[in-house]
C-alpha positions as CSV (number, residue, x, y, z in Angstrom):
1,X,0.0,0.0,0.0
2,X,1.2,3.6,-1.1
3,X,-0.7,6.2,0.3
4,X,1.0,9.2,-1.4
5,X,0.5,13.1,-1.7
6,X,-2.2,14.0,0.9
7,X,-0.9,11.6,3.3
8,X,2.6,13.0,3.8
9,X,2.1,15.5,6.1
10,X,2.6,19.5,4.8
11,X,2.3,22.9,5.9
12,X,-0.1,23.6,2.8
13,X,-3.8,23.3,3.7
14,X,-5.7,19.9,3.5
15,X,-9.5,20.5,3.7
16,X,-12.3,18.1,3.8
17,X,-15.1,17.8,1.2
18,X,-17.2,17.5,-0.4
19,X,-19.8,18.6,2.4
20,X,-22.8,16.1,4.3
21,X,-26.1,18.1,3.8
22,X,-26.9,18.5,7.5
23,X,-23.3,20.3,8.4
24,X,-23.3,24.3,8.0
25,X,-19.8,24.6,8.5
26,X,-19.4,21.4,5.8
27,X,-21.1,23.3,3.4
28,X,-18.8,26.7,3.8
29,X,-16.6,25.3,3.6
30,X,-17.1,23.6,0.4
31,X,-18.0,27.4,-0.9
32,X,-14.7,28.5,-0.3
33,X,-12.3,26.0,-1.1
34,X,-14.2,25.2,-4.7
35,X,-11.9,22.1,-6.4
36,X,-11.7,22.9,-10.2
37,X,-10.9,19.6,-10.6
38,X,-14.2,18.5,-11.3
39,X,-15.3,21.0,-13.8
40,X,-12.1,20.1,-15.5
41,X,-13.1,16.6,-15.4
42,X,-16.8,17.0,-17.6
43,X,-15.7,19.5,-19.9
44,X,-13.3,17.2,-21.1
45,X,-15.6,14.2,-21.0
46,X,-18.0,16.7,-23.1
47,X,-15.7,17.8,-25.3
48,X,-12.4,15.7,-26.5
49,X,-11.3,18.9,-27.8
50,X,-11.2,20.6,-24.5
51,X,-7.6,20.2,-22.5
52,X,-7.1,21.2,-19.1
53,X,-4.2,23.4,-20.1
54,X,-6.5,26.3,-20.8
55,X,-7.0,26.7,-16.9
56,X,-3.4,27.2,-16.0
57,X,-0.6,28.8,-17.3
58,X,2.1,27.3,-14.8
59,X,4.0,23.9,-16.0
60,X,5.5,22.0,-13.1
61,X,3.8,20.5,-9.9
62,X,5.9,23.3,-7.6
63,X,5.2,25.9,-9.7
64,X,1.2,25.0,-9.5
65,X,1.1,24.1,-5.6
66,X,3.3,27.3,-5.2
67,X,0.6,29.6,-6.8
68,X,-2.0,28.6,-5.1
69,X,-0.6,29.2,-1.8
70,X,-1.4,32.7,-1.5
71,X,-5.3,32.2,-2.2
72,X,-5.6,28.5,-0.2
73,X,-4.0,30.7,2.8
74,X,-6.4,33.9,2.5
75,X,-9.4,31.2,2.1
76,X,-8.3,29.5,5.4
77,X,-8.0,33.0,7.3
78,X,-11.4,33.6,6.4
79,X,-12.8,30.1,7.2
80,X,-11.2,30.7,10.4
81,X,-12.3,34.3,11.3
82,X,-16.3,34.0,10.1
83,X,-16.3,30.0,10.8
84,X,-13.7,29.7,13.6
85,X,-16.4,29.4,16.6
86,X,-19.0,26.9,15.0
87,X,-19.7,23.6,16.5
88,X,-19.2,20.5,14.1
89,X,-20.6,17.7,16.3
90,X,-20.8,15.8,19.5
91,X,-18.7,13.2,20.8
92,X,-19.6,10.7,22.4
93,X,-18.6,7.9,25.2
94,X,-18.2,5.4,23.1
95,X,-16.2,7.4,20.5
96,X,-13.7,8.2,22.7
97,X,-13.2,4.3,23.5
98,X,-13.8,3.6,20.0
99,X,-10.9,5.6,19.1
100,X,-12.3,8.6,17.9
101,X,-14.4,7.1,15.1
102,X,-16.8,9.6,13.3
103,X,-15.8,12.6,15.5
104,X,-15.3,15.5,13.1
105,X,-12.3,17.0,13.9
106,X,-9.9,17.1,11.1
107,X,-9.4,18.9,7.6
108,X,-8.5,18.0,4.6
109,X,-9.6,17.8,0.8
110,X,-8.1,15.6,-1.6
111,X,-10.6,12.6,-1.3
112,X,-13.8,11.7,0.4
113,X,-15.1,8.1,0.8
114,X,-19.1,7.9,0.6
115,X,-20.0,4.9,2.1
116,X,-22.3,4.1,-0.9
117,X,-20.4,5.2,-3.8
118,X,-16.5,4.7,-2.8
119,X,-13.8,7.0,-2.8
120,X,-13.5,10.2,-4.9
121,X,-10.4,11.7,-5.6
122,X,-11.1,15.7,-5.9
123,X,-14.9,15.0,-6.5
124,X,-14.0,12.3,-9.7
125,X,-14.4,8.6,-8.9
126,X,-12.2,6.1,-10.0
127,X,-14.1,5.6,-13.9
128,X,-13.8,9.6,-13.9
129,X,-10.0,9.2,-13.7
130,X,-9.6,6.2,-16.1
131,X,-11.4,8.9,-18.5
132,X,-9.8,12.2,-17.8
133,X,-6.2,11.6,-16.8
134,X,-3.6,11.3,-18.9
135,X,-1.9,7.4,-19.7
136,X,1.7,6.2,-20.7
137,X,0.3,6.1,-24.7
138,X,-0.5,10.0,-24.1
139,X,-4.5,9.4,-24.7
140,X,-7.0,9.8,-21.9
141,X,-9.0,6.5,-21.4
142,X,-6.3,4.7,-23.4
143,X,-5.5,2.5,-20.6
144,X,-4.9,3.2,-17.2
145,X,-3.8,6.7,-15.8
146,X,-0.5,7.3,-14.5
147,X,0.4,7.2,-11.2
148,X,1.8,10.8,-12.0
149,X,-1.6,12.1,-13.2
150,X,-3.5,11.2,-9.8
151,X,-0.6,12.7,-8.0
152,X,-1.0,15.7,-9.8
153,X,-4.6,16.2,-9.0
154,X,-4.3,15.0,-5.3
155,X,-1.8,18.1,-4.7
156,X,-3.2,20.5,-7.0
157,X,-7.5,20.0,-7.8
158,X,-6.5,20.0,-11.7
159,X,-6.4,17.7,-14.0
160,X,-2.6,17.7,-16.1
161,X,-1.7,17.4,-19.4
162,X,0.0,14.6,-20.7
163,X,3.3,17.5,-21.0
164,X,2.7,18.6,-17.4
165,X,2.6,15.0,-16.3
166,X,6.0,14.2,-18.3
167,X,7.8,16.8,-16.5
168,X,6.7,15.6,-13.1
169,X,7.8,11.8,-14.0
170,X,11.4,13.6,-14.9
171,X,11.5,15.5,-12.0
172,X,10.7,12.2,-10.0
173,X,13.1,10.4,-11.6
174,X,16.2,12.6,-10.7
175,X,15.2,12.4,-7.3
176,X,14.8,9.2,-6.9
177,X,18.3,7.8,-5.7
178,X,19.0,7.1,-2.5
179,X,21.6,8.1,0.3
180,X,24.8,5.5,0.2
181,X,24.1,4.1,3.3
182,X,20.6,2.6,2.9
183,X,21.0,-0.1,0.3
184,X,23.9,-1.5,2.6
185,X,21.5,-1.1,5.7
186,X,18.3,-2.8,3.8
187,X,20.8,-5.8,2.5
188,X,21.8,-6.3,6.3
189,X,18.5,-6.3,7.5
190,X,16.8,-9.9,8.0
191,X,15.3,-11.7,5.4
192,X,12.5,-12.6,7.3
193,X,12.3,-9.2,8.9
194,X,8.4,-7.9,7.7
195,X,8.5,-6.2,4.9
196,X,6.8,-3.1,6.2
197,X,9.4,-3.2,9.6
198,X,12.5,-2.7,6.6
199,X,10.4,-0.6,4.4
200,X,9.9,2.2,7.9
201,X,13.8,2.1,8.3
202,X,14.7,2.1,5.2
203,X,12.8,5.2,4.8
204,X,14.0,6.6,8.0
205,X,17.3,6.1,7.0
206,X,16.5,8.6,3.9
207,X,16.1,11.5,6.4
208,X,19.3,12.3,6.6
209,X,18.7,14.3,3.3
210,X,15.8,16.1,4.4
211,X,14.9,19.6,3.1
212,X,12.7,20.6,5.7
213,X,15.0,19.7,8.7
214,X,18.2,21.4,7.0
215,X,16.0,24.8,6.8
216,X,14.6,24.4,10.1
217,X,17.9,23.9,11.7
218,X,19.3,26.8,9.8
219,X,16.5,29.4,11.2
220,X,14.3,29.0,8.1
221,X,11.5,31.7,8.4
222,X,7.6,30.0,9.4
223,X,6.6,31.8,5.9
224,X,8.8,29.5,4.0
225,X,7.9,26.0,5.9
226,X,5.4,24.9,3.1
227,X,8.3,24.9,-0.1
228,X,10.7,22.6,2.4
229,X,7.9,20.7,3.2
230,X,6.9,20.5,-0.4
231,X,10.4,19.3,-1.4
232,X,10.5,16.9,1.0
233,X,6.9,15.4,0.5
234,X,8.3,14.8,-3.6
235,X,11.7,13.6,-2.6
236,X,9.6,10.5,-0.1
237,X,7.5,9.7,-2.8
238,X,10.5,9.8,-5.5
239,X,12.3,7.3,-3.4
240,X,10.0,4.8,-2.0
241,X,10.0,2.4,-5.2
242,X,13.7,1.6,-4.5
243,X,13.2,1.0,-1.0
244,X,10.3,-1.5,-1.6
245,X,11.7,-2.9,-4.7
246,X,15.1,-3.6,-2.3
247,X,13.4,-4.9,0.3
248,X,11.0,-7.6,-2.4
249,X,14.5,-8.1,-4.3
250,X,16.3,-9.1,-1.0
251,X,13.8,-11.1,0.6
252,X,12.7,-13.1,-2.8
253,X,15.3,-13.0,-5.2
254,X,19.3,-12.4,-4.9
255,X,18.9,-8.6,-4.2
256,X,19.9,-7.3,-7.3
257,X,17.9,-3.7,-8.6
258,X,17.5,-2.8,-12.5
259,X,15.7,0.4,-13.4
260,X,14.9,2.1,-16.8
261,X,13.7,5.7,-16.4
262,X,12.8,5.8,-19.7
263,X,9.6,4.9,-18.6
264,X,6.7,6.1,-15.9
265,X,7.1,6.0,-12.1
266,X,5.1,2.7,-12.3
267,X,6.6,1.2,-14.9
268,X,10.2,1.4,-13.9
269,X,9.2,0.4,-10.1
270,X,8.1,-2.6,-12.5
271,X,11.6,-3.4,-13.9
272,X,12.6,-2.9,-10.3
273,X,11.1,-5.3,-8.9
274,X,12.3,-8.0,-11.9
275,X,8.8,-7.6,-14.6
276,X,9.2,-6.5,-18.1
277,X,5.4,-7.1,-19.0
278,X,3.3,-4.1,-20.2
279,X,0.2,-5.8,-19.1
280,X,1.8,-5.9,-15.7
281,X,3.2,-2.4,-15.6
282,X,-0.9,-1.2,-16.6
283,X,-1.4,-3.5,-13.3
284,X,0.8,-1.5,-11.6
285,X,-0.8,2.1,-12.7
286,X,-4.1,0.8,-11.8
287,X,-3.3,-0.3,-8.0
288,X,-0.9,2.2,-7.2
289,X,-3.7,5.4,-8.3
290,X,-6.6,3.9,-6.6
291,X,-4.5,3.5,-3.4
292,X,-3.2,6.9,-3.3
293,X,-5.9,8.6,-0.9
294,X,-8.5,6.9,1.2
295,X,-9.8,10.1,3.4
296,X,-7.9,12.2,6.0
297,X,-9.0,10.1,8.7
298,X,-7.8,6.9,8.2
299,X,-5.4,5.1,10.9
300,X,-1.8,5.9,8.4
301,X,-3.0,9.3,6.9
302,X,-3.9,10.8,10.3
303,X,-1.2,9.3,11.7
304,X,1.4,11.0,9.1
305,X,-0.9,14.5,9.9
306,X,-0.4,13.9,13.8
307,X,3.5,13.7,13.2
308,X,4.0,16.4,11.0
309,X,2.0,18.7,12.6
310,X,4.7,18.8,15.4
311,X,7.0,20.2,12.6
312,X,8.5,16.4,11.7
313,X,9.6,16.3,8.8
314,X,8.1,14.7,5.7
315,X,10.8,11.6,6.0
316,X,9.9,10.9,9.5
317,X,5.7,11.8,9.6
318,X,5.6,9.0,6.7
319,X,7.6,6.5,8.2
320,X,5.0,6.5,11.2
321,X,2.0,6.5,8.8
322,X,3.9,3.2,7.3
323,X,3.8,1.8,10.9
324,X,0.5,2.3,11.3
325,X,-0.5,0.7,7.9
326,X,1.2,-2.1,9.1
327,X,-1.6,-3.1,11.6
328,X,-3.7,-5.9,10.3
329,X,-6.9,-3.8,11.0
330,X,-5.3,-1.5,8.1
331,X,-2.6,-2.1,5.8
332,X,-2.0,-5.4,6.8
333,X,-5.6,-6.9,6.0
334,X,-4.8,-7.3,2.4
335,X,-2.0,-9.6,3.4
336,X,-4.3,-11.6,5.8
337,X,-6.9,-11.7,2.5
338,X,-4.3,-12.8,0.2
339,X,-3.2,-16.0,3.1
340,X,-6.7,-16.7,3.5
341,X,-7.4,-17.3,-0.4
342,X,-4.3,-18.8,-1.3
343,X,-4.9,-21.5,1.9
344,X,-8.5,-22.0,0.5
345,X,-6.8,-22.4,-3.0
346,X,-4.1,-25.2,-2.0
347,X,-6.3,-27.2,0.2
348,X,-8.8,-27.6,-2.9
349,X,-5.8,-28.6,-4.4
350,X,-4.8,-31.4,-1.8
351,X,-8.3,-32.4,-1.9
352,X,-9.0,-32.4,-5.5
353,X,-12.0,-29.7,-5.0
354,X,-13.3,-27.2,-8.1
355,X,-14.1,-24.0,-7.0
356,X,-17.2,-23.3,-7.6
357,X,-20.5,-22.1,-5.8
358,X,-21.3,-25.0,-3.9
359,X,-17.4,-25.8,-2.6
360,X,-16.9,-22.1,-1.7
361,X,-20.0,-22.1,0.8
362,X,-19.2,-25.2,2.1
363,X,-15.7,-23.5,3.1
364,X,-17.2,-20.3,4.0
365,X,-19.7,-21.7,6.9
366,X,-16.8,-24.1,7.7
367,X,-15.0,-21.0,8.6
368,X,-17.9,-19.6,10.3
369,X,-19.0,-22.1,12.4
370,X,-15.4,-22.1,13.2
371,X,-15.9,-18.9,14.6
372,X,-13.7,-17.3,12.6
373,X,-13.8,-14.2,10.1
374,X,-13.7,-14.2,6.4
375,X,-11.0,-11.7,6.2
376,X,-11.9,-9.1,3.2
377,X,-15.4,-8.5,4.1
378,X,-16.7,-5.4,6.0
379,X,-15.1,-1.6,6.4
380,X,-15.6,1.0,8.4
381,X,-17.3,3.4,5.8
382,X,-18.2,1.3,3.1
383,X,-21.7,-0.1,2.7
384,X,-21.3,-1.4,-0.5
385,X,-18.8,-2.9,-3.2
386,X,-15.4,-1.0,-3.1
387,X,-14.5,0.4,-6.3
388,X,-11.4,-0.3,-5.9
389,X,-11.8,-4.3,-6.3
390,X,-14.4,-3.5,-8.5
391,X,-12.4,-2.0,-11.0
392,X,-9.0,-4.6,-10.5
393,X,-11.8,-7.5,-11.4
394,X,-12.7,-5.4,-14.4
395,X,-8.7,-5.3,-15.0
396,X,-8.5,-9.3,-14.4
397,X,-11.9,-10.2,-16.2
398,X,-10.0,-8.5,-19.4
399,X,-6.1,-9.3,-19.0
400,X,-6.0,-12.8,-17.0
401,X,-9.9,-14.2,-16.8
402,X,-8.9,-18.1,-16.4
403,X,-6.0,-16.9,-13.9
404,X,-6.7,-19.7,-11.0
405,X,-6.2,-17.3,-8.4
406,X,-8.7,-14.8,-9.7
407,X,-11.1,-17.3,-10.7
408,X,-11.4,-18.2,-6.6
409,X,-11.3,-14.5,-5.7
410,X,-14.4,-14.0,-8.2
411,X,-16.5,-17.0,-7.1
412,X,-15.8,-15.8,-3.3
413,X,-17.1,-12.2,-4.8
414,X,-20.3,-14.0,-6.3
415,X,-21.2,-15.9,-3.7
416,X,-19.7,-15.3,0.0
417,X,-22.0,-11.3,0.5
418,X,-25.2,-13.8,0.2
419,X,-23.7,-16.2,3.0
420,X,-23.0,-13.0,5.2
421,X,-25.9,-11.9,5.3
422,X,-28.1,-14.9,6.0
């Protein structure tokens, strides 16, 4: 799991939206911090012809983020200053023991999950972005959208041009290697040392060149915080692919790394970790944009927030969102998923079993009557289907439909939301 831009904590503004119809304070804010993003978004599905270039005249990512500083910090002031002494909500006794869950009392805007609908990444769902961003061929809705794209529109509410998203995969590129000393400290580490354990120190290690702690050391005035921050925030997310690709390399193979930056961020964390597929390098797109964001309030994201809002840097506030997605009530639940199915799958092996309908809900109640869970099934927010499988079984159902694996993964899908509920 990646959980990118909004995630790594920042001086720059993160607001929540869009707004529930019975919050006042919701709904202003909404008013004044307006995403553009959306707008973007249909007049290009409208209109081919349309680009979203027309609504900026800035190329890179800094140079955006940088110019909307000024206006994202006048808005705030005057959130603050009409807004500032509104109520939001009650808490109640079992929220406090629950851990704080539905007590409004954070901010930020590049996603909101509905519980109906899924997530929504500046107001467009996941089929929005397939349609609007740009791809690796250069054509919107010409496979999936770069990782670069989403990032784009997390940080900035717009939606890039294909050139715009070039220069950002260039500018991630030569930022990308990492400090002598943390190859040598990931190759020490234990093999059978979790993955997510060498993934926090490897990136730990990295803050040694941090921006933001440099400046702050150096008397760096409060005005200036956000850029360090900023730099920081793209230098994390420029070097995380070696890290993980280090750590799969070491623990699977015989450690060695290849890159090839001729290609996208996804794509060349492909070759990294030993696949030279384009099948699996549109994979890669797809996962790593849909798990980009997944609300403010989720245990890593306000984890990385809580950090960083004591003035850690962006090294250190994402290292402790990393531990947190390391839980197996977070992060770690698609590991337990992936175990679960792939122990269902080998002892239908051993017994000579088909998966199918009948054999799956033979296993299922098995399980139940066990008293145990079938991992995979229930979220906090979500009431229904999460987009985010939904669209990776669309992905499988075209690119790998008799794939054994999948085919168990989809009859559990068909079947096993029936079994829960009787």
């Amino acid at each position: 799991n990646f959980c990118f831009a909004s995630s790594v904590a920042s001086p720059l503004p993160l607001l929540k939206g869009p707004p529930q119809k019975d919050d006042t304070s919701q709904v202003n804010m909404a008013h004044l911090f307006s995403s553009t993003a959306k707008t973007i978004a249909q007049k290009v599905l409208r209109s081919p012809s349309v680009t979203a270039s027309s609504a900026r005249s800035v190329t890179t990512l800094q140079e955006t983020i940088l110019a909307q500083v000024p206006e994202k910090q006048k808005k705030l002031a005057e959130l603050k200053k009409e807004h500032g002494k509104h109520v939001v909500g009650e808490v109640t006794v079992d929220q406090v023991i629950g851990g704080a869950r539905g007590v409004k009392c954070m901010l930020w805007e590049t996603s909101n999950l509905d519980p109906n609908e899924g997530i929504r990444f500046r107001g467009l769902t996941i089929p929005e972005c397939q349609a609007v961003l740009p791809t690796y061929s250069g054509k919107s809705g010409d496979g999936e959208p770069l990782l670069e794209s989403l990032l784009w529109l997390l940080l900035t509410a717009e939606v890039p041009t294909k050139e715009q998203v070039d220069t950002l995969t260039a500018d991630l590129h030569a930022r990308s290697d990492l400090p002598s000393h943390v190859v040598p400290l990931l190759n020490s580490l234990p093999k059978d040392m979790h993955p997510m354990t060498q993934f926090t120190i490897g990136l730990n290690a990295c803050q040694t060149g941090s921006k933001f702690a440099k400046a702050y050391a150096e008397g760096a005035p409060k005005t200036d915080y956000h850029k360090y921050a900023l730099e920081d925030v793209i230098d994390v997310i420029a070097k995380i692919p070696e890290i993980a690709a280090t750590i799969y390399r070491n623990v699977y193979f015989d450690g060695v790394v290849n890159k090839d930056q001729t290609l996208d961020y996804s794509a060349n964390f492909c070759r990294m970790l030993g696949y030279d597929n384009p099948s699996f390098d549109e994979l890669m797109r797809l996962y790593l944009c849909i798990h980009t964001d997944h609300e403010g309030g989720n245990a890593s994201a306000h984890t990385t927030h809580l950090v960083g809002s004591t003035l850690a840097d962006p090294y250190l506030s994402y290292a402790a969102g990393l531990n947190a997605l390391a839980g197996p009530l977070h992060g770690l639940a698609n590991q337990e998923v992936l175990k679960w199915i792939q122990a269902l799958s080998d002892r239908f092996a051993a017994e000579g079993k088909e998966v199918n309908a009948d054999t799956i809900t033979e296993f299922a109640w098995e399980t139940l009557n066990a008293k145990k869970v079938i991992p995979g099934y229930g979220h906090a927010v979500l009431r229904k289907t999460d987009p985010r499988y939904t669209c990776q079984r669309e992905f499988a159902l075209k690119h790998l439909p008799d794939d054994p694996l999948f085919k168990v993964v989809d009859t559990i899908y068909q079947v096993m939301p029936g079994i829960l509920t009787e």
